[in-house]
GUPA-573820 format. One record per residue: residue number from 1; x, y, z of N, C-alpha, C in turn. Coordinates in nm, 2 decimals. Each point is the difference from the previous one (the first is absolute). Example, Ala and Ser with C-alpha at 12.3 -4.5 7.8 and 13.67 -1.06 7.14 Angstrom:
residues 2
palo seq = 1 | nx = 1.32 | ny = -0.57 | nz = 0.78 | cax = -0.09 | cay = 0.12 | caz = 0.00 | cx = 0.09 | cy = 0.12 | cz = 0.00
palo seq = 2 | nx = -0.04 | ny = 0.11 | nz = -0.07 | cax = 0.09 | cay = 0.11 | caz = 0.00 | cx = -0.08 | cy = 0.11 | cz = 0.08
***
This chain:
residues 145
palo seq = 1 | nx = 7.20 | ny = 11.04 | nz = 11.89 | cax = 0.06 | cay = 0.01 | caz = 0.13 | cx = -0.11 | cy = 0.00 | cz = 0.10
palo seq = 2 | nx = 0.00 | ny = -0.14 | nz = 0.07 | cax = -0.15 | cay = 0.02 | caz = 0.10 | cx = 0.09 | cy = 0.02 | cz = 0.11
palo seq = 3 | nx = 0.13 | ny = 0.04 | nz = 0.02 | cax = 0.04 | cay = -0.01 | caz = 0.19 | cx = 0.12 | cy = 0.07 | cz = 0.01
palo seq = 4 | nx = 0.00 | ny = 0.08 | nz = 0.08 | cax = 0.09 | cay = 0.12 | caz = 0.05 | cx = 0.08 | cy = -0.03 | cz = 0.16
palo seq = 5 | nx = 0.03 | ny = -0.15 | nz = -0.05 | cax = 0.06 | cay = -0.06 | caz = 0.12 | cx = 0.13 | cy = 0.05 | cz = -0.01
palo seq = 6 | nx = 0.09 | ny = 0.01 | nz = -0.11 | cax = 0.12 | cay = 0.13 | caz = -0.06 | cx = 0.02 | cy = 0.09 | cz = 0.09
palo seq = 7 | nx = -0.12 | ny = 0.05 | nz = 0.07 | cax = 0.01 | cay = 0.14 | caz = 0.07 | cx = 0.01 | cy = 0.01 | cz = 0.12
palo seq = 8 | nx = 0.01 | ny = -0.18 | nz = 0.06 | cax = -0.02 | cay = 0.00 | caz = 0.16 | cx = 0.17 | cy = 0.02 | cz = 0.01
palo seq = 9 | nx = 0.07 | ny = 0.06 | nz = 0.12 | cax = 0.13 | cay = 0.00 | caz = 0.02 | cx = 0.05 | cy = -0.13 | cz = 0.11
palo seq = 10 | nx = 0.00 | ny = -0.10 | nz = 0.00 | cax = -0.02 | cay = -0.10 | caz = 0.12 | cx = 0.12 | cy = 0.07 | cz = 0.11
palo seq = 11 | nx = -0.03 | ny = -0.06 | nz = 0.12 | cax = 0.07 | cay = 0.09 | caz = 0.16 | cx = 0.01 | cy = 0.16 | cz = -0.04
palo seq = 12 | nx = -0.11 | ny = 0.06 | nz = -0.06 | cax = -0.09 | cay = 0.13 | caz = 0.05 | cx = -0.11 | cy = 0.00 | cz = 0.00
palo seq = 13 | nx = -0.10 | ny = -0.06 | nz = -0.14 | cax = -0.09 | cay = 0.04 | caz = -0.02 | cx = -0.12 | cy = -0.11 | cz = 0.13
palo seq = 14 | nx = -0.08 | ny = 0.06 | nz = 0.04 | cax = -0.10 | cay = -0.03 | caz = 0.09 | cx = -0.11 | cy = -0.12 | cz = -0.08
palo seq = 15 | nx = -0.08 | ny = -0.01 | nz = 0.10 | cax = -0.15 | cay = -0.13 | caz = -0.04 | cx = -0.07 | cy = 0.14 | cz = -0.06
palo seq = 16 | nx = -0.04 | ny = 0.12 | nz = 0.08 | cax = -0.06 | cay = 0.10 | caz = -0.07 | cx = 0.05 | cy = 0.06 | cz = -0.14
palo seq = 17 | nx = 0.12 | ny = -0.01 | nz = -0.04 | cax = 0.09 | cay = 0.02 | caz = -0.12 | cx = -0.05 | cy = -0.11 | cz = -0.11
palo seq = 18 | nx = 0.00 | ny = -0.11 | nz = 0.07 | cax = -0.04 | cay = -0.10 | caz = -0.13 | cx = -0.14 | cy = 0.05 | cz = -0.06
palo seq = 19 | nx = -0.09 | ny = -0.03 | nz = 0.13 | cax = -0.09 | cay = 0.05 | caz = -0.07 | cx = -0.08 | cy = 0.11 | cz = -0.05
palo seq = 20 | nx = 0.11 | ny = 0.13 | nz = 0.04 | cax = -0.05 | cay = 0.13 | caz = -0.08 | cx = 0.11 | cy = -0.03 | cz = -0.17
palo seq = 21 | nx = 0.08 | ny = -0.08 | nz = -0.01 | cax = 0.02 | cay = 0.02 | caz = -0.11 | cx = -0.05 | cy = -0.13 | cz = -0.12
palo seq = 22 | nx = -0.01 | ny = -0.09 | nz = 0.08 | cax = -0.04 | cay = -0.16 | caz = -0.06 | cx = -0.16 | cy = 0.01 | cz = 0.00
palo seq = 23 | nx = -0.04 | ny = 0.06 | nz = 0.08 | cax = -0.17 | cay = -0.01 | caz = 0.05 | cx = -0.04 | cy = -0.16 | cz = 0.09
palo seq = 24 | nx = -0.09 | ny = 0.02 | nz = 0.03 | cax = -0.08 | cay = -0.10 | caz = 0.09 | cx = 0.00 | cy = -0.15 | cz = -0.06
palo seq = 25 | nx = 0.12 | ny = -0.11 | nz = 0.09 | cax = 0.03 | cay = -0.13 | caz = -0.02 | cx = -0.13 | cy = -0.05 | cz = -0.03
palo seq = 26 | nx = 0.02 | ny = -0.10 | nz = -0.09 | cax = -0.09 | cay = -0.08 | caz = -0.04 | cx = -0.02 | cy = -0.09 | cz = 0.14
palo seq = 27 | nx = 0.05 | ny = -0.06 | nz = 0.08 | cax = 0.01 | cay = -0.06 | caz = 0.15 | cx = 0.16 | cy = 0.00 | cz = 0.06
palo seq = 28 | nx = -0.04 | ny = 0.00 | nz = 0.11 | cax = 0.14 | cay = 0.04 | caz = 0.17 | cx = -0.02 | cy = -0.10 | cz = 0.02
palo seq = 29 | nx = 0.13 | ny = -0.08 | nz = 0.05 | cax = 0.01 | cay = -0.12 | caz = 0.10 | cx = 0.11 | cy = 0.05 | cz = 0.09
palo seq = 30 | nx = -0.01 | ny = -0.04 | nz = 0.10 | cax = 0.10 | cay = 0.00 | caz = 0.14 | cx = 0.05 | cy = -0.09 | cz = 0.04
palo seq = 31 | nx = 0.11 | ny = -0.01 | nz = 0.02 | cax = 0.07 | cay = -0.10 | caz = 0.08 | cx = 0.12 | cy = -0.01 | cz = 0.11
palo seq = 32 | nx = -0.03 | ny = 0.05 | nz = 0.11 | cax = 0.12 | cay = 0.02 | caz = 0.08 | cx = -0.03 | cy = 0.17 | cz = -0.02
palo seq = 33 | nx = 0.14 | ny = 0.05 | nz = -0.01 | cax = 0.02 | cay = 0.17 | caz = -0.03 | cx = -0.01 | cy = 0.02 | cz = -0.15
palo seq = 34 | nx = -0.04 | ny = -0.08 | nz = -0.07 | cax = 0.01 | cay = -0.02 | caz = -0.15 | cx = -0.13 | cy = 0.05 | cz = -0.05
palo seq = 35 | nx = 0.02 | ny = 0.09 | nz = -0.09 | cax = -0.12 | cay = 0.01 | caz = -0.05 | cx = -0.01 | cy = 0.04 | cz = -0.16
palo seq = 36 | nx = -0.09 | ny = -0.13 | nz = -0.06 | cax = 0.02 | cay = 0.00 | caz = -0.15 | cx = -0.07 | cy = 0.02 | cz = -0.08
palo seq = 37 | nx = -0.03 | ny = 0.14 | nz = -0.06 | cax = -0.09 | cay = 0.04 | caz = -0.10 | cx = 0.00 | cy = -0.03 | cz = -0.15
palo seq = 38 | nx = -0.14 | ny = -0.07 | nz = -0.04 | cax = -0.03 | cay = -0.07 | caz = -0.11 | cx = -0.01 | cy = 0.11 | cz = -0.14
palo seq = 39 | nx = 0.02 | ny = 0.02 | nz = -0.10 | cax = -0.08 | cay = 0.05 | caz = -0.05 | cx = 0.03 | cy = -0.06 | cz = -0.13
palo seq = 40 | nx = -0.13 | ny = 0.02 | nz = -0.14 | cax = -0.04 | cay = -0.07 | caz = -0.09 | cx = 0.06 | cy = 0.04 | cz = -0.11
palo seq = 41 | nx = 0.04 | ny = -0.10 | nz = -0.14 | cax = 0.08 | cay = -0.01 | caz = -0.06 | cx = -0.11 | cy = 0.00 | cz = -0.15
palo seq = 42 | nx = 0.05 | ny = -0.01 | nz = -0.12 | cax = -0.08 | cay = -0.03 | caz = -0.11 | cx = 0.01 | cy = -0.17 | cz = 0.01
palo seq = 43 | nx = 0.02 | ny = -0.09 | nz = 0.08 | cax = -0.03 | cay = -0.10 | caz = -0.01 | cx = -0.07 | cy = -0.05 | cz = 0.14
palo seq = 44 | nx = -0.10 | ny = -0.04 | nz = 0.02 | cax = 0.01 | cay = -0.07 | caz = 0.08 | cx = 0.03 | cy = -0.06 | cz = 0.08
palo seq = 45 | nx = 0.10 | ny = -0.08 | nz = 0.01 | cax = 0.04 | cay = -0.11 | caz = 0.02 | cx = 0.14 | cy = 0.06 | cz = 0.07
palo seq = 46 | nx = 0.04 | ny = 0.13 | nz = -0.01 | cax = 0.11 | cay = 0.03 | caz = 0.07 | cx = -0.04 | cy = 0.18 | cz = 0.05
palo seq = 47 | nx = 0.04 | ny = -0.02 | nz = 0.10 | cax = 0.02 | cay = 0.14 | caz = 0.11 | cx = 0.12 | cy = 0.08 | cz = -0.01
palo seq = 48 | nx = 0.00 | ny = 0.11 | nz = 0.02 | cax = 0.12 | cay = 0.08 | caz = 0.04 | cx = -0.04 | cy = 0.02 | cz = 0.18
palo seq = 49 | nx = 0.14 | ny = 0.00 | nz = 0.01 | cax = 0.04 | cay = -0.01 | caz = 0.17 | cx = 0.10 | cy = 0.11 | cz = 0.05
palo seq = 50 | nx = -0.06 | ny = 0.04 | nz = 0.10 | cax = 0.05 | cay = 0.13 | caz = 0.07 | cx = 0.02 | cy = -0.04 | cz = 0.15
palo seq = 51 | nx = 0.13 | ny = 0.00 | nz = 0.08 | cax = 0.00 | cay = -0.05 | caz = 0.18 | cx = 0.05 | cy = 0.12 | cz = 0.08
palo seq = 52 | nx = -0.05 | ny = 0.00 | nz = 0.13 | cax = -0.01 | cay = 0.10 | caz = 0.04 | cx = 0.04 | cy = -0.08 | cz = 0.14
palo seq = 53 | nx = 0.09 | ny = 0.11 | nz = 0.06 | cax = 0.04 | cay = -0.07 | caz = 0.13 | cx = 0.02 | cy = 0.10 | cz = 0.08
palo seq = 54 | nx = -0.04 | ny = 0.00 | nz = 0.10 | cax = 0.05 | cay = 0.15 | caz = 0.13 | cx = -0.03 | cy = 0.14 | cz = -0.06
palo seq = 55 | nx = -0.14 | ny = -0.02 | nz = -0.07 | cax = -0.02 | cay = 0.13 | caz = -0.11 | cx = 0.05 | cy = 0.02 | cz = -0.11
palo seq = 56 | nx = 0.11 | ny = -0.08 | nz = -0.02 | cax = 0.06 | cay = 0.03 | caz = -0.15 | cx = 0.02 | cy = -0.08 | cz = -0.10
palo seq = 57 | nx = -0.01 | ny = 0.05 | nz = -0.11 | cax = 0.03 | cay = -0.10 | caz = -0.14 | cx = 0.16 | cy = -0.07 | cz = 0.02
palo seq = 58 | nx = -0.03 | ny = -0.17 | nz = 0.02 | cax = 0.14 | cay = -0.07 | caz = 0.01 | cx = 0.03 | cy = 0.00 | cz = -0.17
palo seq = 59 | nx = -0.13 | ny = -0.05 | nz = -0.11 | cax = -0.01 | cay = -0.07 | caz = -0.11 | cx = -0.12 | cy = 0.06 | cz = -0.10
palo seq = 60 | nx = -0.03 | ny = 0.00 | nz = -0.12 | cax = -0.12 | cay = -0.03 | caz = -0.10 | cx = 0.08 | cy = -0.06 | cz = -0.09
palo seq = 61 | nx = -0.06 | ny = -0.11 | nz = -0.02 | cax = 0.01 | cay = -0.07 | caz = -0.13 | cx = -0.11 | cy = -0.03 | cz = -0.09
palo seq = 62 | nx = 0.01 | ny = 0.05 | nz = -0.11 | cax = -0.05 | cay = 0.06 | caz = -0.12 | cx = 0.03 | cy = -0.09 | cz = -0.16
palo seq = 63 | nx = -0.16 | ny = -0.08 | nz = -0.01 | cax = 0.00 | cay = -0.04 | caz = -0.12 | cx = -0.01 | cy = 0.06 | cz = -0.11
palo seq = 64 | nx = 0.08 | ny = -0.02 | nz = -0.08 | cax = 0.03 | cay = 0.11 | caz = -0.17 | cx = -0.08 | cy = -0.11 | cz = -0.10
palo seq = 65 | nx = -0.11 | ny = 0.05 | nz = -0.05 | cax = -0.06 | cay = -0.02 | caz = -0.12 | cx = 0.06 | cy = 0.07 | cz = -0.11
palo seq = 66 | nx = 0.07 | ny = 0.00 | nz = -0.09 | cax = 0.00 | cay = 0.11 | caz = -0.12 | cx = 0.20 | cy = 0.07 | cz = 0.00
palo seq = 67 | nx = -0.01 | ny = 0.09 | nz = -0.02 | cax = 0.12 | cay = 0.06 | caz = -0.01 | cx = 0.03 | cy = 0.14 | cz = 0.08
palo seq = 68 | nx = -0.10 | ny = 0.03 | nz = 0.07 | cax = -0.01 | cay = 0.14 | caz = 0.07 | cx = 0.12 | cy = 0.00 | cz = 0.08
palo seq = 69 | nx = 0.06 | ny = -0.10 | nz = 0.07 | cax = 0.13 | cay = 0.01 | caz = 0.12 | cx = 0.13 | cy = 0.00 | cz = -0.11
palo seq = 70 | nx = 0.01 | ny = -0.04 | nz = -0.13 | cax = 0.09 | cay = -0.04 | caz = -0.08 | cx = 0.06 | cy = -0.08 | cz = -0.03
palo seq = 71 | nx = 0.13 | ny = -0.07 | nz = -0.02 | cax = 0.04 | cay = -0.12 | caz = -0.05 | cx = 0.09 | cy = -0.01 | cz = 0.10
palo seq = 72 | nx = 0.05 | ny = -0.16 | nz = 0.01 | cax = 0.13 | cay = -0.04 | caz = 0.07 | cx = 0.10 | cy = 0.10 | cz = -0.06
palo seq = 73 | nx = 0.03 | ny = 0.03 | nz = -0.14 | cax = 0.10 | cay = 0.04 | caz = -0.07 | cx = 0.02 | cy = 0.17 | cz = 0.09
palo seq = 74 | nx = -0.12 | ny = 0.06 | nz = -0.03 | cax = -0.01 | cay = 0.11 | caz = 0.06 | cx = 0.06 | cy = 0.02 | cz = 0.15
palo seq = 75 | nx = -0.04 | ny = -0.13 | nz = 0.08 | cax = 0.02 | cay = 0.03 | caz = 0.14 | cx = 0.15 | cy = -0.02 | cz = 0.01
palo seq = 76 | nx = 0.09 | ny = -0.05 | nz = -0.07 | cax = 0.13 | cay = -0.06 | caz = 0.00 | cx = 0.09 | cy = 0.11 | cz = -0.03
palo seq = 77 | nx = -0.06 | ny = 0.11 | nz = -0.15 | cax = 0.06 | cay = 0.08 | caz = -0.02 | cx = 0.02 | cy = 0.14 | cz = 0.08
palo seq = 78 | nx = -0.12 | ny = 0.03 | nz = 0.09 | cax = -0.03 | cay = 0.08 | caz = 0.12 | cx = 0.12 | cy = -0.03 | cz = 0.12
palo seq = 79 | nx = -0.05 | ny = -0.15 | nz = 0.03 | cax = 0.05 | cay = -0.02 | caz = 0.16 | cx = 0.14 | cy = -0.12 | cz = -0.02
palo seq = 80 | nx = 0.00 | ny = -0.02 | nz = -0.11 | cax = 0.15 | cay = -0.14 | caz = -0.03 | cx = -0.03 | cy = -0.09 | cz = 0.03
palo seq = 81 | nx = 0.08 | ny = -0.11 | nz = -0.01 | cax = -0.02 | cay = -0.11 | caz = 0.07 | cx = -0.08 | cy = -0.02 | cz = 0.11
palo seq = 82 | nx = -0.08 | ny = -0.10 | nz = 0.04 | cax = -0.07 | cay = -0.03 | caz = 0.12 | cx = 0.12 | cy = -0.06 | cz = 0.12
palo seq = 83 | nx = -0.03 | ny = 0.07 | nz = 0.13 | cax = 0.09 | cay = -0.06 | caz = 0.09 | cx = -0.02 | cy = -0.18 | cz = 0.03
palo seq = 84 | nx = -0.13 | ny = -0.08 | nz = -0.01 | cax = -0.01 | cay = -0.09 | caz = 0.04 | cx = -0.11 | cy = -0.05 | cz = -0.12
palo seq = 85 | nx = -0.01 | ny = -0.12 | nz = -0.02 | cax = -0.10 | cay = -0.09 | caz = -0.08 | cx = -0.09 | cy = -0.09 | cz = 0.06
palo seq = 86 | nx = -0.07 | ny = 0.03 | nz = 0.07 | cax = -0.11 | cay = -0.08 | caz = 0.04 | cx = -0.12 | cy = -0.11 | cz = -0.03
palo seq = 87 | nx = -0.07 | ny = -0.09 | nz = 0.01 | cax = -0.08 | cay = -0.06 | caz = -0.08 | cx = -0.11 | cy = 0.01 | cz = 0.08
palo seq = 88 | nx = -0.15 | ny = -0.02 | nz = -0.09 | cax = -0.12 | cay = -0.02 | caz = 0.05 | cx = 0.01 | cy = -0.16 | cz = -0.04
palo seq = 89 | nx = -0.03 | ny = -0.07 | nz = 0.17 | cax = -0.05 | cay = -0.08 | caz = 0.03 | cx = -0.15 | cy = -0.08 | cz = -0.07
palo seq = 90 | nx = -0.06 | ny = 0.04 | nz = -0.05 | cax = -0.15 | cay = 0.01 | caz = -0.04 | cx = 0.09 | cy = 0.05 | cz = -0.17
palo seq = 91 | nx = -0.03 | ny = 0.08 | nz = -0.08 | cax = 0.04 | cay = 0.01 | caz = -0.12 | cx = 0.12 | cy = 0.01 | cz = -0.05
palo seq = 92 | nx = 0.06 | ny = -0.04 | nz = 0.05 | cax = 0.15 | cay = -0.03 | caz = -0.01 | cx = 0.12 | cy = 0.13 | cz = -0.09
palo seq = 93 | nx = -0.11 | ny = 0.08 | nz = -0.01 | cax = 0.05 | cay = 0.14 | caz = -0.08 | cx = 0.14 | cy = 0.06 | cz = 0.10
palo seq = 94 | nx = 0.08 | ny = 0.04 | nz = -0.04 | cax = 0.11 | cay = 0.09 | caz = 0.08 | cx = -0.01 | cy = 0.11 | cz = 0.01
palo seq = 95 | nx = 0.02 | ny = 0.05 | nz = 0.13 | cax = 0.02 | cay = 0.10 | caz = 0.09 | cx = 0.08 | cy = 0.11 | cz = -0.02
palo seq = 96 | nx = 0.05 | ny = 0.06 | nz = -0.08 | cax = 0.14 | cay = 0.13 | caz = 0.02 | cx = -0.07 | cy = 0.10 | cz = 0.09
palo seq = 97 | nx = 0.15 | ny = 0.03 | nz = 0.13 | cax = -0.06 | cay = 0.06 | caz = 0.10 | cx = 0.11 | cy = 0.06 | cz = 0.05
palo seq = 98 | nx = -0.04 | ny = 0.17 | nz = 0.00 | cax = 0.09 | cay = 0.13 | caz = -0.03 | cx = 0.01 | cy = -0.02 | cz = 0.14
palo seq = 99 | nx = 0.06 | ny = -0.04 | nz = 0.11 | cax = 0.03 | cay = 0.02 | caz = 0.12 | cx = -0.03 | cy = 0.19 | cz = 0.04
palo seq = 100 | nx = 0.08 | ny = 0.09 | nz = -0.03 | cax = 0.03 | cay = 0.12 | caz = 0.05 | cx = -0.10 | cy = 0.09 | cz = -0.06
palo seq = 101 | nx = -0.06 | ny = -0.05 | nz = -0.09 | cax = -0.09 | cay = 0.10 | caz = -0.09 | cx = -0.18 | cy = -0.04 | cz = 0.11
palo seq = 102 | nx = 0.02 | ny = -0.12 | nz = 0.01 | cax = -0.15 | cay = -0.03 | caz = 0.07 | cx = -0.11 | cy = -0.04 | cz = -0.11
palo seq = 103 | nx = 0.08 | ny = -0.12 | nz = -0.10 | cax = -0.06 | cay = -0.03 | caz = -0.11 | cx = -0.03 | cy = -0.13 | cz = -0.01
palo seq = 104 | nx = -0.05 | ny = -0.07 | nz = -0.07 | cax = 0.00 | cay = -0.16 | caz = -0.03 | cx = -0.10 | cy = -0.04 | cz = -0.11
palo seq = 105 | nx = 0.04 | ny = -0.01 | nz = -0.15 | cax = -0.07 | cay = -0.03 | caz = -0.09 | cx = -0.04 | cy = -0.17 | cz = -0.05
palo seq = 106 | nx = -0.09 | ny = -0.07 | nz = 0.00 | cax = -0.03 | cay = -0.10 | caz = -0.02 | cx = -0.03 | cy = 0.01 | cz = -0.13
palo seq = 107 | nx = 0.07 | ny = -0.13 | nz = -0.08 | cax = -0.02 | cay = 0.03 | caz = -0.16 | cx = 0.05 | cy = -0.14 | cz = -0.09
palo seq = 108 | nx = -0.02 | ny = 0.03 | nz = -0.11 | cax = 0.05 | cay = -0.12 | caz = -0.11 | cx = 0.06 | cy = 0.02 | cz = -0.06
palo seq = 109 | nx = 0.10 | ny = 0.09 | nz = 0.01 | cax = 0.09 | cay = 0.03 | caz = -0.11 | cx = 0.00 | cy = 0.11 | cz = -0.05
palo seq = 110 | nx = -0.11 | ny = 0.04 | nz = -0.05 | cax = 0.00 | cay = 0.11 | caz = -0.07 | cx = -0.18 | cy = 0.09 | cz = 0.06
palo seq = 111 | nx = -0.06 | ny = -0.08 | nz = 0.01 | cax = -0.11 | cay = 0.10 | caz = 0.09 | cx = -0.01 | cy = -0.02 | cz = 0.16
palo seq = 112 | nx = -0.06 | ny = 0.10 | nz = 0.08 | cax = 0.01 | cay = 0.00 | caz = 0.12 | cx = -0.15 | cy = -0.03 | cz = 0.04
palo seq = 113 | nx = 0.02 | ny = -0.10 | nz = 0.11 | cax = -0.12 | cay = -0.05 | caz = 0.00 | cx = -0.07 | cy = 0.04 | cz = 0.17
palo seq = 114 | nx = 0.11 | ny = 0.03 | nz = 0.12 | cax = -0.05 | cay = 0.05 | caz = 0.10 | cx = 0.14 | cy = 0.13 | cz = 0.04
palo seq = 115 | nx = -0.03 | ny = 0.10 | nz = 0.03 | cax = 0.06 | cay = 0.10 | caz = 0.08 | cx = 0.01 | cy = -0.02 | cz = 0.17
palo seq = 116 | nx = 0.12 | ny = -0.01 | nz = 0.07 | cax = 0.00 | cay = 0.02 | caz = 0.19 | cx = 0.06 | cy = 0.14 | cz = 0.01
palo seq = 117 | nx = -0.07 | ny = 0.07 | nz = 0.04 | cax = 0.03 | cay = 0.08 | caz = 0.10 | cx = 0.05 | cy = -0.03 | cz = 0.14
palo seq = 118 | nx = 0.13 | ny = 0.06 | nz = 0.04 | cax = 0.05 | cay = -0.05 | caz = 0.17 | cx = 0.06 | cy = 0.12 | cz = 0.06
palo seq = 119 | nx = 0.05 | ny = -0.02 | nz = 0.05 | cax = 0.08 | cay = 0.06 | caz = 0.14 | cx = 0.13 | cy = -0.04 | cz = -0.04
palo seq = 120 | nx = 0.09 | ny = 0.08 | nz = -0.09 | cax = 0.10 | cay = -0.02 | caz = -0.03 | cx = 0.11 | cy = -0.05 | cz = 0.15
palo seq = 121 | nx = 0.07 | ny = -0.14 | nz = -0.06 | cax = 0.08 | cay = -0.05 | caz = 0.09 | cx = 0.07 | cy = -0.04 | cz = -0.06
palo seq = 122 | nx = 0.13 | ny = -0.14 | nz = 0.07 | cax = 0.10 | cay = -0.05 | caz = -0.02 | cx = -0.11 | cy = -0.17 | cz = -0.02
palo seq = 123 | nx = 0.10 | ny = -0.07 | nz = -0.04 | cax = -0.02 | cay = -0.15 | caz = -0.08 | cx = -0.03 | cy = -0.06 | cz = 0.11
palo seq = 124 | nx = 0.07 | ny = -0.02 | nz = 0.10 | cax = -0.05 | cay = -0.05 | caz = 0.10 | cx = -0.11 | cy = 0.01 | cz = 0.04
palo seq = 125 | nx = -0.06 | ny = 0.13 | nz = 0.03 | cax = -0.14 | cay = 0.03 | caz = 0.07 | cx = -0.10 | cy = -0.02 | cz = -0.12
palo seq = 126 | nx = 0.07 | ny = 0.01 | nz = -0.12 | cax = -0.14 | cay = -0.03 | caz = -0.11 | cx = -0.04 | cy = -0.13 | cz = 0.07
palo seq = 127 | nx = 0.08 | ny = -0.07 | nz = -0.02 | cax = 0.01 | cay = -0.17 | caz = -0.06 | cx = -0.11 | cy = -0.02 | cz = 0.15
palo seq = 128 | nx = 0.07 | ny = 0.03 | nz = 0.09 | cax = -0.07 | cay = -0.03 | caz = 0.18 | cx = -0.13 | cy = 0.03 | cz = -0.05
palo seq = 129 | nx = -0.07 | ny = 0.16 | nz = -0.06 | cax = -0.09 | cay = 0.06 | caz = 0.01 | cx = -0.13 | cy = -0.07 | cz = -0.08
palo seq = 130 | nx = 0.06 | ny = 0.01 | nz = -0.13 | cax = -0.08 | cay = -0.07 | caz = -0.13 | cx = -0.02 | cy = -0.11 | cz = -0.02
palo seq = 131 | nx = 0.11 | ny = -0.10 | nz = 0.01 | cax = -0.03 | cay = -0.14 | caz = -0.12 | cx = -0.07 | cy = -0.07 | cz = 0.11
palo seq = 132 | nx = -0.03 | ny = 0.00 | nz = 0.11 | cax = -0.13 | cay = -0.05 | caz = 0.06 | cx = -0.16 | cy = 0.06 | cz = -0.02
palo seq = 133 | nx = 0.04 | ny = 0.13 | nz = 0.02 | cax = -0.16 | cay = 0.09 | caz = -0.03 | cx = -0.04 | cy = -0.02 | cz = -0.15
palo seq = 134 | nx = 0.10 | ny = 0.02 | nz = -0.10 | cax = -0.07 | cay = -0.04 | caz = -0.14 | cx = 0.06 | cy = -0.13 | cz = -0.05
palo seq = 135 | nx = 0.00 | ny = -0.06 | nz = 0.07 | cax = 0.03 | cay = -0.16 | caz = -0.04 | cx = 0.10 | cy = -0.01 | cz = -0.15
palo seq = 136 | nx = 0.16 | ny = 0.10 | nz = 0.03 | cax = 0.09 | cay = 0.02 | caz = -0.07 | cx = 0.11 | cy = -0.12 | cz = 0.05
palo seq = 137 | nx = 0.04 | ny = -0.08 | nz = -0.13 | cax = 0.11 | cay = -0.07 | caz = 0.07 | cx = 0.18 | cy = 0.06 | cz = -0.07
palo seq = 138 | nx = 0.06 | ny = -0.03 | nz = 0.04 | cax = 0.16 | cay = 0.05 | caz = -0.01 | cx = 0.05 | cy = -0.10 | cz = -0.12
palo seq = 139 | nx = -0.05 | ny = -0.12 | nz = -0.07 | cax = 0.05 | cay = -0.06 | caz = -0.04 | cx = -0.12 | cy = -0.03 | cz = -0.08
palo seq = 140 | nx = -0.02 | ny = -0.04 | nz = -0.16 | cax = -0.08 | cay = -0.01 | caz = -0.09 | cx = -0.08 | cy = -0.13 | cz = 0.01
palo seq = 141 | nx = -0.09 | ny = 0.04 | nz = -0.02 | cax = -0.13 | cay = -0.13 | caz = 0.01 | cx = 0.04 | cy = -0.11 | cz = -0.13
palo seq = 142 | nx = 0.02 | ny = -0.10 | nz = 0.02 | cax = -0.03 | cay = -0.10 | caz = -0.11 | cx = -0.09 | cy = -0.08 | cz = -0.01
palo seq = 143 | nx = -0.05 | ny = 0.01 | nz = -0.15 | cax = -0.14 | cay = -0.04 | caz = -0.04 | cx = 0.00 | cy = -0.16 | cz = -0.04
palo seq = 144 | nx = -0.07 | ny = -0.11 | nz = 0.06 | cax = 0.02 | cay = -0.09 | caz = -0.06 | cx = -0.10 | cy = -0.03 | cz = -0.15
palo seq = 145 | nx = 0.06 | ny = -0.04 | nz = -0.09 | cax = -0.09 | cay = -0.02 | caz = -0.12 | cx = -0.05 | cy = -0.09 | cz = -0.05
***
């Protein structure tokens, strides 16, 4: 377990919140009121992301190496059915995304491969909020082979 992004509460927890509990981003970038804290993963090649806007956590999204967050099965039996099915654009994995809970697990079936933390809302404001910021589409990618 390298990341205690789990612990941020997004629309309470502060930029000072992330990093008294996450510790000191690997690198910040800004953009507008946006502000997006990097930090490092067991792989290189991918980041966990934390956004911060008007002082407060909107988001962290959190890459899962291993089993520490638990299984799709696990998250289903907890919270039920997912309100909405989403897709990643880029790995074409699907999205189950607890609307009211402030959840969104990216996965393959059976392991979870990224954790969202949000600002629990309605479908509408996800869809507005998200599927442009993480390049989620509403309708499934097809692969040509």
């Amino acid at each position: 377990n390298y990341s205690n992004l789990n612990k941020i509460v997004p629309g309470k927890s502060t930029l000072n919140d992330v990093e008294r509990i996450n510790g000191a981003s690997l690198s910040v970038k800004t953009t507008g009121k946006k502000t997006y804290m990097y930090y490092k993963t067991p792989l290189k090649t991918f980041t966990n992301v934390v956004l911060v806007e008007k002082g407060v956590v909107v988001y962290s999204k959190e890459n899962v190496f291993g089993s520490y967050r638990g299984s799709v099965e696990s998250f289903k039996a907890n919270l039920g059915s997912p309100d909405i099915t989403l897709f990643d654009k880029i790995y074409e994995y699907p999205w189950y995304v607890y609307l009211n809970k402030g959840i969104a697990i990216e996965n393959d079936g059976k392991e979870i491969l990224a954790v969202l933390y949000f600002i629990p809302q309605n479908k509408d404001s996800f869809i507005k909020s998200f599927t442009k910021e993480l390049n989620l589409s509403i309708v499934p990618i097809m692969v040509e082979e």
